[in-house]
TORPAVO-179088 format. One record per residue: residue in one letter; z, x, y of N, C-alpha, C in turn. Coordinates in steps of 0.05 Angstrom, whole numbers, padded with zeros to 5 digits, always signed. Each point is the difference from the previous one (the first is absolute). Layout:
AZXYZXYZXY...
# end
This chain:
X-00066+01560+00039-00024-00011-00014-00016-00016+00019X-00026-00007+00003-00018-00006+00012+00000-00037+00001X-00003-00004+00025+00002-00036-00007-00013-00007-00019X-00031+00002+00001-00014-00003-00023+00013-00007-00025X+00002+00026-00009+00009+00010-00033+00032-00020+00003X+00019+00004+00014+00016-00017-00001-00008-00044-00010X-00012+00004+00019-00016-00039+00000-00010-00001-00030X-00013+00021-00010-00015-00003-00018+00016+00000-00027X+00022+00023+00002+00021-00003-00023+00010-00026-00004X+00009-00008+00022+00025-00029+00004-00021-00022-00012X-00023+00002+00006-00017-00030-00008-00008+00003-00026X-00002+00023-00010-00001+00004-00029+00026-00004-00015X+00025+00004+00007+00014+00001-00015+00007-00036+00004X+00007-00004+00032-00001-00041-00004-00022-00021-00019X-00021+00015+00011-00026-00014-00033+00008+00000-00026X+00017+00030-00009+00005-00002-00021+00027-00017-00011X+00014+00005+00019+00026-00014+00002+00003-00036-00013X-00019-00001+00017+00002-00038+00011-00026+00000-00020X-00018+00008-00015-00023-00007-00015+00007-00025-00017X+00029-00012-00008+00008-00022-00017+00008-00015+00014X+00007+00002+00033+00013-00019+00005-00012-00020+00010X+00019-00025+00009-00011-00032+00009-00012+00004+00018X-00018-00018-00011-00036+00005+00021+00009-00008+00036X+00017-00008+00006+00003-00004+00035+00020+00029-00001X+00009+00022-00015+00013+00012+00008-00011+00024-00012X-00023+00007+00001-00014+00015-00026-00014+00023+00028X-00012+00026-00018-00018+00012+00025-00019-00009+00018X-00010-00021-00009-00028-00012+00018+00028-00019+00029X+00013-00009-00005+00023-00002+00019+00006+00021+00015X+00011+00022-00006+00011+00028+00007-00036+00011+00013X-00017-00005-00001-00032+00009+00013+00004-00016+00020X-00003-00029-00004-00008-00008+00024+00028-00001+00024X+00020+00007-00007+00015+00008+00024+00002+00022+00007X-00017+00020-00009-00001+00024+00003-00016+00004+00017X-00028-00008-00008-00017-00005+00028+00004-00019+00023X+00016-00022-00004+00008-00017+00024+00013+00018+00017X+00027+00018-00001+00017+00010+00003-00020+00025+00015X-00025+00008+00000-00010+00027+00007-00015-00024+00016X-00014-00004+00001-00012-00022+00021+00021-00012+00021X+00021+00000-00001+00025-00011+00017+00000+00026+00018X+00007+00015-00014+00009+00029+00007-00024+00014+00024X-00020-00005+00007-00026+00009+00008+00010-00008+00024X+00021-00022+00002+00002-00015+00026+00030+00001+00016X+00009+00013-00025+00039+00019+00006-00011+00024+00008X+00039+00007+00016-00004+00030+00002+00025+00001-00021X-00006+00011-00031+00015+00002-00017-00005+00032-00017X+00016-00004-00017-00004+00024-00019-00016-00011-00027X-00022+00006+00001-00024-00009-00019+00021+00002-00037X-00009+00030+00009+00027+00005-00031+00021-00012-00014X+00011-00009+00015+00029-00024-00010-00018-00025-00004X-00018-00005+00021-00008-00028+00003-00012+00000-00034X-00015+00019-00006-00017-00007-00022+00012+00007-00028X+00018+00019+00002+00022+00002-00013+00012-00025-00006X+00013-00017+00018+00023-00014-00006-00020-00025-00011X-00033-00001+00015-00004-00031-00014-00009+00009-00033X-00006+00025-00006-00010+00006-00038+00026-00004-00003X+00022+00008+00006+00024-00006-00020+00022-00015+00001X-00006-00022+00019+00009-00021+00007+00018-00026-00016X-00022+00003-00017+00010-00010-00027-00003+00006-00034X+00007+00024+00011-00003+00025-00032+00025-00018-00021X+00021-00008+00016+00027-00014-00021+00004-00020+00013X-00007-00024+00003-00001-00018+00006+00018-00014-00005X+00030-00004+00016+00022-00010-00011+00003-00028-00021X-00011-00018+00006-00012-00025-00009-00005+00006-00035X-00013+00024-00002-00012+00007-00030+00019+00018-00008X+00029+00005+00008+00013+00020-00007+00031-00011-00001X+00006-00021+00001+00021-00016-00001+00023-00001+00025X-00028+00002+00014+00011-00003+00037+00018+00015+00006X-00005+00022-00009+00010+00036+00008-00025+00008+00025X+00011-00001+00023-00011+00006+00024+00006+00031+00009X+00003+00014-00024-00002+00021+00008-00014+00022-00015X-00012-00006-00018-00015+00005-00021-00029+00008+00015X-00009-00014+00025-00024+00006+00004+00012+00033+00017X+00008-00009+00012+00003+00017+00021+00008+00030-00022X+00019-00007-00014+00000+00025-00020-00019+00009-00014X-00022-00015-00012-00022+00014-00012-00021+00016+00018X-00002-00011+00028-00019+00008+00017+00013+00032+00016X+00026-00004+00003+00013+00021+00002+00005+00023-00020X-00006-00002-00030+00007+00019-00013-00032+00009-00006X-00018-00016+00004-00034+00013-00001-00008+00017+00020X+00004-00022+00029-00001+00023+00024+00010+00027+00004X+00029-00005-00013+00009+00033-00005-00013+00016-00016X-00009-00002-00015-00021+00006-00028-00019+00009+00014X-00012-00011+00024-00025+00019+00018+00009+00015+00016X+00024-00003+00000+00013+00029+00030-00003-00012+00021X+00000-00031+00010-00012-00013+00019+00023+00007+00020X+00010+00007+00020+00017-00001+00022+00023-00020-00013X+00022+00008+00011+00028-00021-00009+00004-00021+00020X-00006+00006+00028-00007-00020+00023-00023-00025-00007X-00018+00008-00005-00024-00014-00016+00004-00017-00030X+00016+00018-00010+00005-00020-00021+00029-00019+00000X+00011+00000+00020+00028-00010+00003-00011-00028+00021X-00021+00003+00020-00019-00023+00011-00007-00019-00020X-00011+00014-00021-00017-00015-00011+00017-00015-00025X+00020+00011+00003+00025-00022-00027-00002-00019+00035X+00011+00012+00005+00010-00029+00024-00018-00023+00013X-00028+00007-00001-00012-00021+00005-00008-00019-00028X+00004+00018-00032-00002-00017-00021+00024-00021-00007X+00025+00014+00011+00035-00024+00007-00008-00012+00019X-00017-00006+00024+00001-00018+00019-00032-00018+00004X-00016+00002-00017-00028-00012+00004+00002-00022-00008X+00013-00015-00024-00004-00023-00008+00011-00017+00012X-00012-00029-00008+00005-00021+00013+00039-00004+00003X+00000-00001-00027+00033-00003+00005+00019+00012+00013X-00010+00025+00005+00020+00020+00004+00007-00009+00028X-00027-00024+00019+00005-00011+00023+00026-00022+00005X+00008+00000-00021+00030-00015-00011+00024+00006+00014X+00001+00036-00005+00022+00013+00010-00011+00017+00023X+00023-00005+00023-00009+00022+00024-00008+00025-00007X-00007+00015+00006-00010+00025+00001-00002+00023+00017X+00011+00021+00008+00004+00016+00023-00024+00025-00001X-00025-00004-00021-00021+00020-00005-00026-00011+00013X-00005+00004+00016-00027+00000+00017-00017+00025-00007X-00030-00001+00001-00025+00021+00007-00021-00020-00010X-00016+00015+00026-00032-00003+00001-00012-00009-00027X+00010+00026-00008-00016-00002-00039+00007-00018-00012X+00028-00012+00000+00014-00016-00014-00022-00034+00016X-00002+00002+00022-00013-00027+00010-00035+00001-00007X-00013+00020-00009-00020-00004-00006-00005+00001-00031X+00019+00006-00014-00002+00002-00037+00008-00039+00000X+00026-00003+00017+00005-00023+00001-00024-00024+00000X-00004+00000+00026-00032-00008+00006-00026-00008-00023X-00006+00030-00015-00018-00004-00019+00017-00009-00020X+00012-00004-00014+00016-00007-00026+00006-00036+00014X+00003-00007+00016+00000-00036+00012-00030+00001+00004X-00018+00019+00002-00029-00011+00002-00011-00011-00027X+00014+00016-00029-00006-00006-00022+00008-00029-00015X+00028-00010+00017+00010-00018-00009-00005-00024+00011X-00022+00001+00014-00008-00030+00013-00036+00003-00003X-00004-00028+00007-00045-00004-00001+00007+00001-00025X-00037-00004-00006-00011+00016-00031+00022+00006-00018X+00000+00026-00003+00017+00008-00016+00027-00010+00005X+00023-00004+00013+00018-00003+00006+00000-00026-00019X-00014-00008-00002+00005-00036-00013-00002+00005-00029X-00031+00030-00004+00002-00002-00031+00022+00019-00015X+00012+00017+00015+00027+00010-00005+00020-00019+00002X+00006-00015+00015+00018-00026-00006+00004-00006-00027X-00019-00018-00008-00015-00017-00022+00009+00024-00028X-00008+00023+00000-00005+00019-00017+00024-00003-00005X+00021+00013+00021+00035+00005-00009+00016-00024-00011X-00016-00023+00016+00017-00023-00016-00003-00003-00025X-00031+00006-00005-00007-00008-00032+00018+00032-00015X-00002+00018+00010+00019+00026-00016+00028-00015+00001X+00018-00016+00013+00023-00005-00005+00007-00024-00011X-00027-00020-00004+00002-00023-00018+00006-00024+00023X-00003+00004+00024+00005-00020+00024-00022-00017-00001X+00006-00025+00009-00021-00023+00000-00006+00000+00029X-00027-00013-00001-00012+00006+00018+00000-00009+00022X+00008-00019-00002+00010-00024+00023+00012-00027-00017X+00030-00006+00009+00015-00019-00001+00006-00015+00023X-00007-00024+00007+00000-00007+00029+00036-00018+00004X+00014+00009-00016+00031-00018-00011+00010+00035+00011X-00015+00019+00000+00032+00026+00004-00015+00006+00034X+00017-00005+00011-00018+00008+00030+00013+00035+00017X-00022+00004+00013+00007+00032+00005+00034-00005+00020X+00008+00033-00009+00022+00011+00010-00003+00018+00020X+00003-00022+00025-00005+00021+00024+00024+00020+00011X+00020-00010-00022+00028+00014+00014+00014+00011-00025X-00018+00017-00012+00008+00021-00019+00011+00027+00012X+00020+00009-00015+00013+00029+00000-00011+00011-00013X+00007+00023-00005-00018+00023-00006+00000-00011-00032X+00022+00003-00015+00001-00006-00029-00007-00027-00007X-00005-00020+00007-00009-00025+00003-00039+00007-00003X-00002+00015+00013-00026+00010+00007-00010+00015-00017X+00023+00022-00019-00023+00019-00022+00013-00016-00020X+00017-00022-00016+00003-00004-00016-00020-00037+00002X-00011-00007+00019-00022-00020+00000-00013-00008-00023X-00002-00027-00012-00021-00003-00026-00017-00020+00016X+00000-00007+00026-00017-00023+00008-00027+00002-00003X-00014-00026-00002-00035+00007-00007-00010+00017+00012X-00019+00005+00004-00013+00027+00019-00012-00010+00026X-00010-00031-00003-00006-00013+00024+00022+00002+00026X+00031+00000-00006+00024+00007+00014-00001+00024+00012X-00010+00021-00015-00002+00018+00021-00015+00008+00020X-00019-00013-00002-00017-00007+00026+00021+00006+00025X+00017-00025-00007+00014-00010+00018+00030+00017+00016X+00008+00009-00028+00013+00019+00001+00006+00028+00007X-00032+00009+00002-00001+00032-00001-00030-00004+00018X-00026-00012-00013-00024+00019+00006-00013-00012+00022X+00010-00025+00013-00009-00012+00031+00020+00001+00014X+00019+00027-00005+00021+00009+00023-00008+00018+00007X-00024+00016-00012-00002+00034+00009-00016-00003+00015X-00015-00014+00015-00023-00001+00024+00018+00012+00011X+00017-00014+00012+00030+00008+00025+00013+00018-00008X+00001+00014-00020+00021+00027+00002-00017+00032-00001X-00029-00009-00002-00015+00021+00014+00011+00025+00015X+00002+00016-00007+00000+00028+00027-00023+00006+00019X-00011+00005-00014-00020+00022+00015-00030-00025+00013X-00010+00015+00025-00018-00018+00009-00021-00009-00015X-00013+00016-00025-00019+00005-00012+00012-00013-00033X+00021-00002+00001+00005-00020-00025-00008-00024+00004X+00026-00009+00028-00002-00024+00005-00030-00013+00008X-00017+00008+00005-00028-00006+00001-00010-00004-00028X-00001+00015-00025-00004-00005-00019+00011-00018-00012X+00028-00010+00002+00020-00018-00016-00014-00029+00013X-00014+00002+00023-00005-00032+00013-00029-00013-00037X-00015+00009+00010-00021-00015-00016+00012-00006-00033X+00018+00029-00006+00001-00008-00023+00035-00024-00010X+00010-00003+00027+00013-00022+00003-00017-00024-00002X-00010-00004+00016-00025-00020+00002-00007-00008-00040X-00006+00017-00001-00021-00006-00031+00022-00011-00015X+00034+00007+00004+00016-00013-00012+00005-00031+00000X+00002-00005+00024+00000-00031+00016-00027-00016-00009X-00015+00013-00002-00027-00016-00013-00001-00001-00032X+00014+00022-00008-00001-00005-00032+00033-00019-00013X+00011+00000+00023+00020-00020-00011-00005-00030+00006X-00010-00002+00029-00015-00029+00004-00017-00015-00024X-00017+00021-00018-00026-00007-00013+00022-00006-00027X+00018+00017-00005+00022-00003-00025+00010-00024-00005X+00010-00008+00027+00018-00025+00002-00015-00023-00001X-00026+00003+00014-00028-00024-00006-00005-00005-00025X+00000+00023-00025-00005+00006-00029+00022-00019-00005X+00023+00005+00002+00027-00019-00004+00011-00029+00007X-00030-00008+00014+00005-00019+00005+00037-00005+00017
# end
């Protein structure tokens, strides 16, 4: 089947998919790392296909929303892909960069490296920091009933993995925790250039926070 018609099935069927889900984890999420991820890619020597593949279905089952069954994504994106006749090499990449992209999964060692996997990576930490990164914060805390800042619970810089997805801390903590760590875990030359300013806008919107707070 034709890349085209392939790209075009998968983003129709993730739109339809995710059309209810939580707005930091919803299609306009799954877009803008889609184009981050092809804009990265302009500047790899990668396999376009996986790359754009793996960032639409990246988070088709989103373990978090599925009762932290981490294998659920990788199974739904695998049993669609087959559904297009997509290559078994191609679709066996693209479960593995959806088991190894998230933040946590940086918890446990890992023996799976690729290109594609460092630039899906890349765009999906481009989404979670700046601008949006803060109003996706904010959003998920208020979806899980987290307060917004408690200055009595202070961040956990020395969380394990389960410490880490079972978290109720305000959302201001994860700042600290998760989204002014990703400047530095950057891959690609062309991320890490993008991750600077919108680090930056973080450091200035928490400065102006903490001024609000007296």
């Amino acid at each position: 089947m034709d890349h085209a018609i392939i790209i075009d099935k998968t983003q129709k069927f993730v739109r339809k998919t995710l059309e209810n889900a939580e707005g930091g984890h919803d299609w306009w999420h799954i877009h803008r790392v889609w184009i981050n991820a092809k804009h990265i890619a302009q500047t790899e020597n990668a396999d376009l296909l996986v790359v754009e593949l793996s960032a639409l279905l990246h988070d088709i089952a989103d373990s978090k929303f599925h009762g932290g069954d981490e294998e659920i994504g990788p199974a739904t994106a695998g049993d669609f892909l087959r559904s297009l006749d997509v290559d078994e090499d191609i679709v066996g990449h693209v479960q593995q960069i959806i088991r190894h992209i998230s933040f946590k999964a940086g918890f446990e060692k890992t023996t799976f490296h690729s290109k594609e996997l460092e630039i899906v990576q890349d765009a999906d930490r481009l989404d979670a920091i700046g601008a949006i990164g803060i109003a996706r914060t904010f959003n998920y805390g208020g979806f899980k009933g987290h307060e917004i800042y408690n200055p009595d619970i202070i961040p956990n810089l020395n969380m394990n993995k389960e410490e880490y997805k079972n978290s109720t801390a305000p959302s201001i903590n994860h700042f600290y925790e998760k989204l002014l760590l990703l400047k530095d875990k950057m891959n690609t030359d062309t991320g890490k250039q993008l991750a600077k300013q919108r680090h930056q806008f973080m450091e200035t919107y928490l400065a102006q926070f903490y001024l609000e707070c007296n």
